[in-house]
N, C-alpha and C positions, 0 to 999 in steps of 0.2 A: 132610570130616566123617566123623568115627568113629560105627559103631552097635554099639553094646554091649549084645547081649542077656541079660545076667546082671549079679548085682550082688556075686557071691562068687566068690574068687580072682582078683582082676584083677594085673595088673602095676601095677607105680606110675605107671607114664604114663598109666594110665586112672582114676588117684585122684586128689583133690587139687582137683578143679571148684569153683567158682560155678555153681550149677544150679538151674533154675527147675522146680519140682514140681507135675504135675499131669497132666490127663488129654490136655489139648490139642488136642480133636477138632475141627478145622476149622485150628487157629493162626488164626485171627482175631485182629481188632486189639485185642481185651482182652487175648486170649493174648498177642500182642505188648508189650504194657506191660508183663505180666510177666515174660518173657524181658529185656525194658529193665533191668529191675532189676537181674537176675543178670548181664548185659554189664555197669553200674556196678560191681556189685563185682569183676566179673574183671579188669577193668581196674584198679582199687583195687588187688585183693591180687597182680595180676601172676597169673592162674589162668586154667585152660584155663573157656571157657563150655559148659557143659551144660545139657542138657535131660532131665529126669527123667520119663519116663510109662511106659506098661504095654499090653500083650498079652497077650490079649486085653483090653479094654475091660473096666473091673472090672461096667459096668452087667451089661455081657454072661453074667460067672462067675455074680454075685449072681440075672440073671433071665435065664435061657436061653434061655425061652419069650417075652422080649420083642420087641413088632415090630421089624424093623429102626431103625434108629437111628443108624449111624455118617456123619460126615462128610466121612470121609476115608479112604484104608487109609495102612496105617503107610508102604509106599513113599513116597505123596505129603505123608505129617507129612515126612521126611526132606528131602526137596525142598524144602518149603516154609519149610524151618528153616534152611536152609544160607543161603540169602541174607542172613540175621539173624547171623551172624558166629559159628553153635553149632560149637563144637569136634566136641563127645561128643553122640548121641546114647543116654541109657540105656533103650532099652526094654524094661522089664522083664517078667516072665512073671509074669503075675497068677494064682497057681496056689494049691490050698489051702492052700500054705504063706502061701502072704503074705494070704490074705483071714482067716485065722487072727492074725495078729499085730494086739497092740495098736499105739495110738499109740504108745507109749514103746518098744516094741519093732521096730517101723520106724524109729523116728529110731536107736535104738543099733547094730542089726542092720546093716539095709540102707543110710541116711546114713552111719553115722561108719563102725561094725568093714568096712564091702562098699565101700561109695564115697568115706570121706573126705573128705565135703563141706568145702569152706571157708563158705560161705554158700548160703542156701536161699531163694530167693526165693518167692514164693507169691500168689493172690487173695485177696482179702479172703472168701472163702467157700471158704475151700479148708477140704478135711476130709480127717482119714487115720485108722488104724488098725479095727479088727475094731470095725464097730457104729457108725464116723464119729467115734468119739470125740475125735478129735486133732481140733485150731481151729488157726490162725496162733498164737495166744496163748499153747496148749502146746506151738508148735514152738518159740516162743521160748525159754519156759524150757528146753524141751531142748537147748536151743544153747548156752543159758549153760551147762550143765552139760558138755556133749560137747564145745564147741569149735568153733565155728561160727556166725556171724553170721544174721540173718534178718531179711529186708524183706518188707513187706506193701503190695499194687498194690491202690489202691481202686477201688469201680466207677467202671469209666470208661465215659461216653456222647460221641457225639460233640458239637460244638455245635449239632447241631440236636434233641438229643436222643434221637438212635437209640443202644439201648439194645445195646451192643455184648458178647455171650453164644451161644454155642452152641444155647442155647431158641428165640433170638433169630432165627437163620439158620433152624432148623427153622421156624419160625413163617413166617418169609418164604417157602421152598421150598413148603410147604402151599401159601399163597395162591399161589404161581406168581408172585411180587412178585421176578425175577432181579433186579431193580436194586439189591432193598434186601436182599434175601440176598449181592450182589457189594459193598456200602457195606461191611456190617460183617465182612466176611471179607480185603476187603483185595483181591478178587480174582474171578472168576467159579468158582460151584458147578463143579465136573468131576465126570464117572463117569470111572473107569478100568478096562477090563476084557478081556478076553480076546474075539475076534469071532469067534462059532461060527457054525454053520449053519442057518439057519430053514427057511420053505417055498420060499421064493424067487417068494414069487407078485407082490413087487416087480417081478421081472425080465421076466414077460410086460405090462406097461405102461410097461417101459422106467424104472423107479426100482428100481433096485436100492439092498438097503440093507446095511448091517454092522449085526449084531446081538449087543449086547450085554447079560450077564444084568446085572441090579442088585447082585446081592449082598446083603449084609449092611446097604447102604447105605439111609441115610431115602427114601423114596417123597414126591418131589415130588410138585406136583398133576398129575394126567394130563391128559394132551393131547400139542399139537404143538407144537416149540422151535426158535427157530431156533440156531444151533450153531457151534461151530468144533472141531473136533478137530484133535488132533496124532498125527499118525503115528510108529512109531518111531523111523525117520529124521531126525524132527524138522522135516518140513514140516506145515506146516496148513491146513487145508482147510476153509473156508465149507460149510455146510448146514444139514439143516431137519430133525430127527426127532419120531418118534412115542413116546410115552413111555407103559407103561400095558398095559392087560390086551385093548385092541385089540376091541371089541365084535363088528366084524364077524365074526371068525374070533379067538373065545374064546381066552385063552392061562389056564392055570395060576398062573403065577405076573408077575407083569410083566416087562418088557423093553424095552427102549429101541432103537430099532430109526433107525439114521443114516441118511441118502442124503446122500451128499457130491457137493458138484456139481462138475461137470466132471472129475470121476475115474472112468476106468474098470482097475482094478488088483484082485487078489485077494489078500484082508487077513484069509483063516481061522486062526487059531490065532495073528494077532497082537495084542499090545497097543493100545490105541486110546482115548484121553484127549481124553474130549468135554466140552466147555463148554457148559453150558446158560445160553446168551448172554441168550433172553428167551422169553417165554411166549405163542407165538400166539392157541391156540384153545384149548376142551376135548376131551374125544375126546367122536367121532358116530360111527352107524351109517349106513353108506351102503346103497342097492339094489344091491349088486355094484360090479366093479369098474371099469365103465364110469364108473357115475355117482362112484366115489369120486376115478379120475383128475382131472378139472377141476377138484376139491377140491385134490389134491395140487400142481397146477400153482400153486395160488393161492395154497397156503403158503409156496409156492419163492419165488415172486413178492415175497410179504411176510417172508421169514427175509433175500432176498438184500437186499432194500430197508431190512431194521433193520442188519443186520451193514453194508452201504456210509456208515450213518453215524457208524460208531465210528470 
């Protein structure tokens, strides 16, 4: 899969897509029916499959000052898109110039004259140009006009009713509900992030952990989780982290702090893509770290005993 960060001067091998439009923060299995779509028509018109969204997150440009919120970073949209048969990723730079453009002027500009869409696939709630103006309804007419076909994915729930939405996942990550945040995602929550250096006051109780910042990323409910992360290398490792602002020893901002078990390896300055498998406890203050050990031993106990029955 191709990532294409722009939507002006491409070559012609990067024009000419079936591409499904939108934000796609999680690809979840709504985002997935929409992707469905645009696979239908590429296969139809003989046409590479794309996927159309944006960087930064337009929430982001429009509210800067908004708490964190993202589901995913763009790396892991790309990943998670490639299994789904995406030719092109376009992710575009949501920059003054594009939060300036109307609907009519995204569909003419950035679809036909930048990307020469064949078809547009899209949500039933999808919205575009300066103000939200654009609907599915005048991307249609735009198509009739430009040249370009357009399908609209309706809400889709699954049969028991879980309402399958990015609101949706957020909603679940709050309560700490990993089951039904992993239902409508298709897949378990991940952080992905770089393992920098903390106090290391893990390591005189014998847990040492990988500590990674959050980012940009929504703030699950705090506590303790039991985990799998994957290492570069692409091995994965069973464990149990602390997720949060860590009472006993105040942090600033949260952090998610692993102990992976039965590893003992130094992982500063690498990537490290944890799964937050399930939701042990909340965060507590302990009396020191006497009393907080047998606490930890008990999480290990209960993360090792969820993860052996998956």
């Amino acid at each position: 899969m191709q990532v294409v960060r722009d939507w002006r001067d491409l070559p012609d091998a990067l024009k000419g897509a079936a591409v499904a439009v939108g934000a796609f923060d999680g690809v979840h299995r709504g985002h997935q029916a929409v992707i469905a779509g645009a696979r239908d028509a590429a296969e139809r018109l003989g046409a590479p499959l794309g996927v159309v969204s944006f960087d930064p997150h337009p929430r982001r440009w429009f509210q800067p000052e908004a708490a964190p919120f993202r589901l995913m970073r763009p790396d892991q949209m790309a990943e998670a898109l490639a299994p789904l048969g995406v030719d092109i990723l376009y992710l575009l730079p949501f920059d003054a110039e594009m939060a300036g453009m109307t609907d009519a002027a995204f569909a003419e500009r950035v679809l036909t004259s930048g990307l020469d869409i064949r078809h547009a696939a899209v949500g039933f709630d999808f919205t575009f140009g300066k103000g939200r103006s654009g609907s599915p309804e005048a991307l249609r007419a735009y198509g009739s006009r430009l040249g370009f076909t357009v399908s609209v994915a309706e809400r889709l729930d699954d049969a028991h009713g879980l309402k399958l939405s990015s609101s949706a996942v957020r909603e679940a990550l709050k309560a700490g509900d990993m089951d039904r945040a992993a239902a409508i995602l298709g897949r378990p929550f991940a952080i992905r992030g770089e393992v920098i250096h903390g106090d290391k006051r893990g390591r005189t109780i014998g847990v040492p952990t990988a500590n990674v910042p959050l980012g940009d990323y929504m703030r699950p409910a705090y506590g303790v989780y039991a985990t799998r992360s994957r290492l570069p290398d692409g091995r994965v490792i069973d464990g149990v982290a602390s997720l949060g602002v860590r009472p006993m020893y105040a942090l600033e901002t949260p952090l998610l702090e692993v102990w992976l078990f039965d590893f003992d390896e130094v992982l500063y300055g690498q990537t490290l893509d944890t799964q937050l498998i399930g939701w042990l406890r909340g965060e507590e203050r302990f009396d020191g770290l006497d009393a907080l050990k047998p606490q930890i031993d008990a999480d290990a106990r209960a993360a090792r005993a969820l993860l052996a029955r998956l």
